[in-house]
VEXVEX-368538 format. One line per 8 residues: number of its first residue (from 1); their letters; for each residue x, y, z of C-alpha. Coordinates in Angstrom, 2 decimals. Layout:
# residues N
NUM) a) X/Y/Z ~ ...;
This chain:
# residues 394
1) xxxxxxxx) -17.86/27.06/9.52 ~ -16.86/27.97/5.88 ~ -19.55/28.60/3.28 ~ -17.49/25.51/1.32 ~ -19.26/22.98/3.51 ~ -22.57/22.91/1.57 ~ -20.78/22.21/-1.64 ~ -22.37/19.45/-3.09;
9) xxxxxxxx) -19.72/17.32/-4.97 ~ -22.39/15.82/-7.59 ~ -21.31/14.78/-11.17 ~ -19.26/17.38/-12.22 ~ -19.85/18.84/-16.18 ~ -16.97/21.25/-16.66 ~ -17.32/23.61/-19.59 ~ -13.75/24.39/-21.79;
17) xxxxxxxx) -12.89/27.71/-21.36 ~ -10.05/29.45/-23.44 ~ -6.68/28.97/-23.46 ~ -3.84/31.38/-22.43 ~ 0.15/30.30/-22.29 ~ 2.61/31.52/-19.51 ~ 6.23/31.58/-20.19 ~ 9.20/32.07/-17.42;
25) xxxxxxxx) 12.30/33.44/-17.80 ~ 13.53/33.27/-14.55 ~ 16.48/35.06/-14.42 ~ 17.12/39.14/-13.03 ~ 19.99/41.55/-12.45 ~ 19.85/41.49/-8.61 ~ 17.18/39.89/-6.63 ~ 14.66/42.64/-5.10;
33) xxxxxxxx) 13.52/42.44/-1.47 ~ 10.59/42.46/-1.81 ~ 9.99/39.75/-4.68 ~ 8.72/36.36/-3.88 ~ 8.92/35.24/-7.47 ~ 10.73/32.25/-8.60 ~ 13.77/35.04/-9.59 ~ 17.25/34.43/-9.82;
41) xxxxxxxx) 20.68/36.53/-10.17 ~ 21.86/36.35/-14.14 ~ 25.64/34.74/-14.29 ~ 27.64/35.21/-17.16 ~ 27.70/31.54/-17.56 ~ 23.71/31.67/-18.62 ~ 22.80/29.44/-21.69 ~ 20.29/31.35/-23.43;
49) xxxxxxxx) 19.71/28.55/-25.73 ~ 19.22/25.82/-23.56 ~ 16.62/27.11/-21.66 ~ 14.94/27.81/-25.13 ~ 15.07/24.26/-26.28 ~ 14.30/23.15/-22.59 ~ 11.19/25.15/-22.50 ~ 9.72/24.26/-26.10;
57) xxxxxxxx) 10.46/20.75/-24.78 ~ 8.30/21.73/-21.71 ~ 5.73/23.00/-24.19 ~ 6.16/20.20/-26.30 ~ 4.51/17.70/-23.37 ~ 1.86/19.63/-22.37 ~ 0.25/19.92/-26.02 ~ -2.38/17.24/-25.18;
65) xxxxxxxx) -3.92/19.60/-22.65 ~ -4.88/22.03/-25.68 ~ -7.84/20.07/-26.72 ~ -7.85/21.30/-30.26 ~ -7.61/25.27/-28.81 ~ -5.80/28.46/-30.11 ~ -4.28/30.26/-27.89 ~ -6.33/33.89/-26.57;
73) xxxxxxxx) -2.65/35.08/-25.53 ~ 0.51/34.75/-24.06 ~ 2.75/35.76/-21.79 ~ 6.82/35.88/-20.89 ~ 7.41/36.97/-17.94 ~ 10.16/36.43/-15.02 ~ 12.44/37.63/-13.83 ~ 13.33/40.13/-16.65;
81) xxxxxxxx) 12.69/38.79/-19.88 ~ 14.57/41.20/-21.44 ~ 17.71/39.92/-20.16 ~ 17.61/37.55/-23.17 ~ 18.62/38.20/-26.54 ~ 15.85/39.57/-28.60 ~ 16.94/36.96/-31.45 ~ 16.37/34.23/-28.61;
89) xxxxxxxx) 12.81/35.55/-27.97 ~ 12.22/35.63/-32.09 ~ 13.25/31.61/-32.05 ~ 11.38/31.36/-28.97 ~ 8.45/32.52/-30.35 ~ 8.62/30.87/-34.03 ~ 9.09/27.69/-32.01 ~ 5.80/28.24/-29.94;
97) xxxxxxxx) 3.81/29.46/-33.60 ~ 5.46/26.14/-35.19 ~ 3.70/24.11/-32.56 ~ 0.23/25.47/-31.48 ~ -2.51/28.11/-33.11 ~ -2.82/31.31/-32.27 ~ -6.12/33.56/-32.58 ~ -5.96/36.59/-34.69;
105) xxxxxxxx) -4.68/39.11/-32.88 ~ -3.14/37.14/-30.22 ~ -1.84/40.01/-27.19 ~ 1.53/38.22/-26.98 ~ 2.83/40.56/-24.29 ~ 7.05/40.30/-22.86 ~ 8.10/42.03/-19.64 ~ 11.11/44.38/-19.38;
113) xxxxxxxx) 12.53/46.12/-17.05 ~ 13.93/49.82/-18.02 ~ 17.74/49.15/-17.61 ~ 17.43/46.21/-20.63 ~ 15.49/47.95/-22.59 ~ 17.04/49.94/-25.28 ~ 15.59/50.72/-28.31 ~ 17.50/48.22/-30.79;
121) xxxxxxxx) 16.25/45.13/-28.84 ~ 12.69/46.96/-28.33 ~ 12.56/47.50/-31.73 ~ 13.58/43.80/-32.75 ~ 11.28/42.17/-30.13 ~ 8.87/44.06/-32.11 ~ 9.34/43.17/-35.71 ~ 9.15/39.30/-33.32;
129) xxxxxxxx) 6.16/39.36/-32.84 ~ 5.88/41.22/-29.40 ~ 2.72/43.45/-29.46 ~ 2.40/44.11/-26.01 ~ 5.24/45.36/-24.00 ~ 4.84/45.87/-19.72 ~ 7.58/48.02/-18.35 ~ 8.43/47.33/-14.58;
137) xxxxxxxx) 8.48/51.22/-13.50 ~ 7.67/50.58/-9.86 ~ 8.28/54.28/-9.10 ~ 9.58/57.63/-10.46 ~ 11.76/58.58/-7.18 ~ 15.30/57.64/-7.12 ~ 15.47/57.41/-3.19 ~ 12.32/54.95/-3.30;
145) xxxxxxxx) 13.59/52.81/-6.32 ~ 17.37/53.08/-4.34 ~ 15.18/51.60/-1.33 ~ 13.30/48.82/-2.86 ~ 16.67/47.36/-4.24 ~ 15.37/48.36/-8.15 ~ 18.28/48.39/-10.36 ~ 17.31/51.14/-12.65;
153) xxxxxxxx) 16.34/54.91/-11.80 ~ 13.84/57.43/-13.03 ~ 15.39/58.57/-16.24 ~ 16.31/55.21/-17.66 ~ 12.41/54.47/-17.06 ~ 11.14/57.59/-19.03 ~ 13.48/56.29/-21.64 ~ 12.33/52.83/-22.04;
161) xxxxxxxx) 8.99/54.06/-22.05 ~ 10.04/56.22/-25.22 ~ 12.29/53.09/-26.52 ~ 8.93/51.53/-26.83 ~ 7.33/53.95/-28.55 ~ 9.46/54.83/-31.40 ~ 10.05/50.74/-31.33 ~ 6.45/51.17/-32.38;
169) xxxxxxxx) 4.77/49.66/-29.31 ~ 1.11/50.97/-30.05 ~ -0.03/48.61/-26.47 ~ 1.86/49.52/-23.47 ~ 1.51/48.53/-20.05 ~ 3.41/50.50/-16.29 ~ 3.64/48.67/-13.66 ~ 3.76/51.07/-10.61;
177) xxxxxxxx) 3.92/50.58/-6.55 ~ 2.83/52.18/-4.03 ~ 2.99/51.96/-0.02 ~ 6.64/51.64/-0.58 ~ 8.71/52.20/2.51 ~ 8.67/55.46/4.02 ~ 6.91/56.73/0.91 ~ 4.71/59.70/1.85;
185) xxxxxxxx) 1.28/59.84/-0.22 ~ 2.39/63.04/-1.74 ~ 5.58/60.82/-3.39 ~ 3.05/57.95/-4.86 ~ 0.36/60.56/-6.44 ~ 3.76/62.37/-7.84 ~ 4.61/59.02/-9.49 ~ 0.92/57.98/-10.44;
193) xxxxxxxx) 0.82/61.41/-12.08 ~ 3.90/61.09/-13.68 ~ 3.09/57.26/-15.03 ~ -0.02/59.00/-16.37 ~ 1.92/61.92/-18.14 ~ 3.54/59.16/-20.41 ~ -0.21/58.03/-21.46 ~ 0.36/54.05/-21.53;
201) xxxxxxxx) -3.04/52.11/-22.77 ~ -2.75/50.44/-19.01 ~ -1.40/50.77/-15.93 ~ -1.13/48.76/-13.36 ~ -1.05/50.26/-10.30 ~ -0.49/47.94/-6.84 ~ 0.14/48.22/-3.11 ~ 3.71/46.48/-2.03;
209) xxxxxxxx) 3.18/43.61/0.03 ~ 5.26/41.36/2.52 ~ 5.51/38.23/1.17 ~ 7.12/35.28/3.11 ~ 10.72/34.12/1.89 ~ 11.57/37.45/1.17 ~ 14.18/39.84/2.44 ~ 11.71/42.45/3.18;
217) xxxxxxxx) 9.89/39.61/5.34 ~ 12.89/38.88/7.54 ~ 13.91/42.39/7.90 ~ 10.52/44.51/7.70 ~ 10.87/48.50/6.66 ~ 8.46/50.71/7.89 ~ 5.63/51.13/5.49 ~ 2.37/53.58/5.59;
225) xxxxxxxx) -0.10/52.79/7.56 ~ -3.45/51.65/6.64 ~ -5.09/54.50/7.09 ~ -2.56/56.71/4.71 ~ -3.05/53.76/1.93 ~ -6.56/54.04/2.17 ~ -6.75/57.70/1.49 ~ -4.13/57.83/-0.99;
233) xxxxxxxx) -5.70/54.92/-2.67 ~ -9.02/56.66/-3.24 ~ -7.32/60.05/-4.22 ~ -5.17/57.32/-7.02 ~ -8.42/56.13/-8.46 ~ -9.77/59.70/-8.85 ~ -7.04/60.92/-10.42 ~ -6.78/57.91/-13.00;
241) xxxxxxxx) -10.66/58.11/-14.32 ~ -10.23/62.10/-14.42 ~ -7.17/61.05/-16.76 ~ -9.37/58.30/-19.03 ~ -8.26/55.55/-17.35 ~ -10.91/52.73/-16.46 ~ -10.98/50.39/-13.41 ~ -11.70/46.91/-14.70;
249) xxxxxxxx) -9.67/44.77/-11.81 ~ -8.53/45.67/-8.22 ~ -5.09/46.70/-9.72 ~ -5.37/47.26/-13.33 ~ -6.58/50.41/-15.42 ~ -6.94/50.55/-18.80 ~ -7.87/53.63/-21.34 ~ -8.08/51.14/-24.11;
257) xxxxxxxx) -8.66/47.36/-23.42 ~ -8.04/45.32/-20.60 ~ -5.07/42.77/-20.84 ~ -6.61/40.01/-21.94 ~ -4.28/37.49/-20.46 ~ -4.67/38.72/-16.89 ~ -8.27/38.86/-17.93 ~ -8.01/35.33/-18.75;
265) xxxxxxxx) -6.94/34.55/-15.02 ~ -9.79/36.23/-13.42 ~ -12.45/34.91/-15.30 ~ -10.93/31.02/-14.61 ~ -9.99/30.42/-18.06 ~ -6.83/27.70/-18.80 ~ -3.62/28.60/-19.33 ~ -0.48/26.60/-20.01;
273) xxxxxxxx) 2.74/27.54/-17.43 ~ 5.89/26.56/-19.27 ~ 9.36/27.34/-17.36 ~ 11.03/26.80/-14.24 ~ 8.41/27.23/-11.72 ~ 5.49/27.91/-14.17 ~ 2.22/26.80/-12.90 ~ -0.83/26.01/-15.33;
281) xxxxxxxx) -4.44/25.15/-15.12 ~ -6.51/23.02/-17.23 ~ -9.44/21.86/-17.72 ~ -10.14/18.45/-18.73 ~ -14.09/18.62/-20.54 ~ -14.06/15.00/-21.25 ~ -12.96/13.89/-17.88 ~ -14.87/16.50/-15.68;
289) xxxxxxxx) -11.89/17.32/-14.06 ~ -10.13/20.75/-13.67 ~ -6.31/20.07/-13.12 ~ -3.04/22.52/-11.92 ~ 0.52/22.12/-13.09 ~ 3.45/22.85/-11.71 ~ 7.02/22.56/-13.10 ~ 10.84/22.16/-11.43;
297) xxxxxxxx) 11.90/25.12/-9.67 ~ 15.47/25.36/-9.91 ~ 16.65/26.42/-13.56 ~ 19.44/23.91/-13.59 ~ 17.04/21.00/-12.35 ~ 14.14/22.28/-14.69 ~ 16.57/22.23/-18.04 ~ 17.56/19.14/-17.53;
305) xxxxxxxx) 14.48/17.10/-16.27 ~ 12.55/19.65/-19.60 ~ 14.78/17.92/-22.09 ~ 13.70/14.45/-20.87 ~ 10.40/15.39/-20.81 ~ 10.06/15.28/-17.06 ~ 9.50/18.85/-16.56 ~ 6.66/18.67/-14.51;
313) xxxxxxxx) 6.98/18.05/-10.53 ~ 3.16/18.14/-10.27 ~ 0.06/17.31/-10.94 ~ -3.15/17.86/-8.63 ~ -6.87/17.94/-9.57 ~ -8.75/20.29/-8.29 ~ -11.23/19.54/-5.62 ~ -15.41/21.09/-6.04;
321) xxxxxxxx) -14.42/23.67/-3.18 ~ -10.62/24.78/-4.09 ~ -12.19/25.18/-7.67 ~ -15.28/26.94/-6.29 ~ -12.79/28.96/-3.95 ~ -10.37/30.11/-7.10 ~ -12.80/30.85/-9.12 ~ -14.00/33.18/-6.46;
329) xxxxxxxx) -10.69/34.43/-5.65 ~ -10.07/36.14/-9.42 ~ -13.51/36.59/-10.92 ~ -14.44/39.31/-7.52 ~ -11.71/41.16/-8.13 ~ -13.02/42.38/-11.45 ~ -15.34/45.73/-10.59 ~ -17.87/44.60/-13.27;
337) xxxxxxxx) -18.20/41.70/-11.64 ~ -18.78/38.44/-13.92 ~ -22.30/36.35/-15.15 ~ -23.34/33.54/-13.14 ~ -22.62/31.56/-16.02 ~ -19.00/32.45/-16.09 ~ -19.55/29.65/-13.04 ~ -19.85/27.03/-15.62;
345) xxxxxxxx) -16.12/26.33/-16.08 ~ -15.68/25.07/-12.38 ~ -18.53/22.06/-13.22 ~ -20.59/23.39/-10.11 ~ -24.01/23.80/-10.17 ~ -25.15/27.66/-10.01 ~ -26.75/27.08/-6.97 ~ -23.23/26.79/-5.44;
353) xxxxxxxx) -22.23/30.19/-5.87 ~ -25.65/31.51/-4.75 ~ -25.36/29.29/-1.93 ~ -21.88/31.13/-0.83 ~ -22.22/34.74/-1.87 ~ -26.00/34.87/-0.27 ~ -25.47/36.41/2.92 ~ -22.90/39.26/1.37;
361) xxxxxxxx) -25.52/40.01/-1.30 ~ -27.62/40.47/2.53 ~ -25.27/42.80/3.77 ~ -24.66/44.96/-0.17 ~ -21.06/43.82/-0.23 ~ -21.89/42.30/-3.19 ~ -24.46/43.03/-5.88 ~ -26.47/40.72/-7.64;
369) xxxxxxxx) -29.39/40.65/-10.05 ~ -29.69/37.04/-10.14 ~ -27.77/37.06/-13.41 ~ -24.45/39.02/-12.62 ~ -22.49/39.13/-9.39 ~ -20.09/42.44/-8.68 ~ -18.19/43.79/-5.83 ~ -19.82/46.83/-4.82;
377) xxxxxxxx) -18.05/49.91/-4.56 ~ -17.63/49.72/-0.39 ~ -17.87/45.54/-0.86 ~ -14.42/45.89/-2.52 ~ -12.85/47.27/0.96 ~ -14.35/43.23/2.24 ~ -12.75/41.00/-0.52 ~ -10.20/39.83/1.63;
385) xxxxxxxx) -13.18/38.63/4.56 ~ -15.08/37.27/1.91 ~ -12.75/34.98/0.21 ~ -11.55/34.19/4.14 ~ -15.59/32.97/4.62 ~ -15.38/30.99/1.18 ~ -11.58/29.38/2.08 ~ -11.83/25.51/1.61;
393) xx) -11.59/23.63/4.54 ~ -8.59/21.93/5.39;
C-alpha cells in the first residue's frame, strides 16, 4: 500500500507560484548514446528561422497561462543551442521580451556545447541578452568523451570555458559525468578536479544513467559498480566544499547562487515548455487546478502544427496524489530541504505531507521540525525508496 492512499481529495486551494520559461532547440551534431532527450542530428537543410517564428507562435498560445506574471527565468536548452546563429537567439529573445515581463535580473541561461562555442558567437549571445551560459563538459578524458559518443575533446572544452570568459560570462555553469563506462574513480576525481581548476560559479556534477530508448540501453557498456560510485561520490563532495563549492541539490553545486531556474523545478514552481517536445506546468489559482503541457515531438510536425497554433499534443490536470508525488519528487532532492508551506502550491492540506513523510521522519531519513522537512545526510542514500513508498497508485 502506497502512502498516496490517505490523500484526501477535498476542495483544492492552489497557491500561484512563480513562473519560469523552457525553450527547446532540439537539434545536435550526432546523437549521444546515452541521451534520452528529444535530440536530433542537424541537416544542412535546417531552417533556423522557422523554428523561431514556430516557437514564438508556441509562446504566443500559451500567454493566458501567465496570469499577469514576470518571468523568474528562462531557459534554452536542447539539443545544442548553440548550433543556432547567435543573431537567431538575439531575435529569439527580443521576440520573447516583446511579449511577456521579465523580473530584474532575469538568469536567462543558453546551453552550449564546447565544439560551437567560439568566442565571436559567445561574445554576441552575450551583448543578447544571455547572462548565464552552461557548458556541456561531461569529462576532461579524451578516451571517455571518445566512448560516450561526445563530439568535442578536452582542449576544445578548456577553450569554451575561456570563450566565455573573455565573452564576459561573469555566471557559468559545467556540466560533468561520472560513472562513465569503464571510468576508474581515479579518472572522475581527475576531471572533478580539473572542472574545479576553471572555478565556474556552479557545477553540476551527475552519475550517467541508462535510460530506455537509448543506444546505451540496447547495447549496455560496463559501468562501475555501486560500490565504486558510492565511494567516489563521497570523496567528489569532499573535494567540492574543500574548493567553496556548496551542495544545494542532489547534483548541483554552487560557490555563488543556485540556478534559479532548476531551483524553480524543485520547489514546484510553473514554468512554460515552448518547443518540440517541451513540457510545462501550470497552475491554474482560479480554477484549483494544477495542469502539464506537452507539445509535438517531431520538429517537422511541431513547426507546422506551432504556426497554426496547434502546438500542443497535450493537456492533463494533475491529480491530488501525482501533484503530491511531484512535488515530493523535486523539493527532497534539495539538501536544505523546503518549508511545509512550500506545500501550498499543490492545493493539499499540510496534513498530507505529514501524513506521507511520518514514518521516515521515524526512522531519521528525513528531518523535520514541524516547520521544515530535509533529507538527512544518510536519508539522501533512501530518496529513491521513499519516492517508491509515495508513487501514486495506478
Amino acid at each position: 500500500m502506497h502512502s498516496t492512499e490517505a490523500i484526501v481529495t477535498t476542495a483544492r486551494r492552489c497557491s500561484l507560484p512563480p513562473l519560469s520559461l523552457y525553450i527547446h532547440l532540439p537539434w545536435c551534431v550526432s546523437k549521444c548514446p546515452y541521451c534520452d532527450f528529444n535530440s536530433h542530428v542537424a541537416q544542412s537543410s535546417l531552417n533556423q528561422k522557422l523554428y523561431i517564428d514556430a516557437l514564438i507562435a508556441d509562446l504566443e498560445c500559451d500567454l493566458p497561462y501567465l496570469q499577469n506574471r514576470p518571468l523568474s527565468s528562462l531557459f534554452i536548452g536542447g539539443g545544442t543551442p548553440t548550433l543556432f546563429s547567435a543573431d537567431m537567439i538575439a531575435s529569439l529573445l527580443t521576440r520573447v521580451k516583446d511579449s511577456l515581463r521579465l523580473k530584474p535580473q532575469c538568469e536567462i541561461t543558453l546551453e552550449a556545447n564546447p565544439e560551437s562555442a567560439d568566442f565571436s558567437k559567445l561574445r554576441d549571445l552575450r551583448e543578447a541578452g544571455i547572462n548565464r551560459i552552461s557548458i556541456g563538459i561531461q569529462s576532461l578524458n579524451d578516451q571517455l568523451l571518445a566512448r560516450i559518443g561526445r563530439a568535442h575533446d578536452a582542449a576544445q572544452s578548456l577553450q569554451a570555458f575561456e570563450n566565455a570568459r573573455r565573452a564576459g560570462f561573469a555566471n557559468i555553469n559545467c556540466d560533468l559525468m561520472f560513472g562513465l563506462p569503464e571510468q576508474t574513480s581515479v579518472q572522475a576525481l581527475a576531471d572533478l578536479a580539473g572542472v574545479i581548476r576553471l572555478k565556474p560559479e556552479h557545477i553540476s556534477w551527475y552519475q550517467l544513467t541508462i535510460e530506455p530508448n537509448t543506444f546505451f540501453y540496447t547495447d549496455r557498456p560496463r559501468l562501475p559498480d555501486d560500490d565504486t560510485i558510492w565511494q567516489l561520490q563521497s570523496e567528489g563532495i569532499t573535494q567540492l566544499e574543500a574548493s567553496g563549492y556548496s551542495r544545494y541539490e542532489v547534483s548541483a553545486y554552487s560557490r555563488a547562487r543556485p540556478c534559479s531556474h532548476n531551483l524553480n523545478y524543485w520547489q514546484f514552481g510553473d514554468y512554460l515548455g515552448i518547443g518540440a517536445g517541451a513540457h510545462g506546468k501550470l497552475t491554474l489559482a482560479a480554477e484549483n487546478r494544477i495542469i502539464r503541457t506537452r507539445k509535438h515531438r517531431s520538429p517537422e510536425r511541431y513547426m507546422a502544427k506551432a504556426t497554426d497554433g496547434q502546438a500542443c499534443v497535450e493537456i492533463r490536470e494533475l491529480s491530488a496524489s501525482e501533484a503530491s508525488f511531484e512535488f515530493l519528487l523535486n523539493a527532497l532532492r534539495l539538501t536544505d530541504g523546503f518549508a511545509k508551506t512550500l506545500f501550498n502550491r499543490t492545493g493539499l492540506a499540510n496534513t498530507t505531507l505529514e501524513r506521507q513523510l511520518a514514518r521516515f521522519i521515524d526512522k531519521r531519513w528525513i528531518i523535520s521540525d514541524g516547520r521544515y522537512f530535509k533529507p538527512s545526510s544518510y536519508g539522501m542514500r533512501f530518496l529513491n525508496e521513499i519516492l517508491e513508498d509515495c508513487l501514486p497508485d495506478g
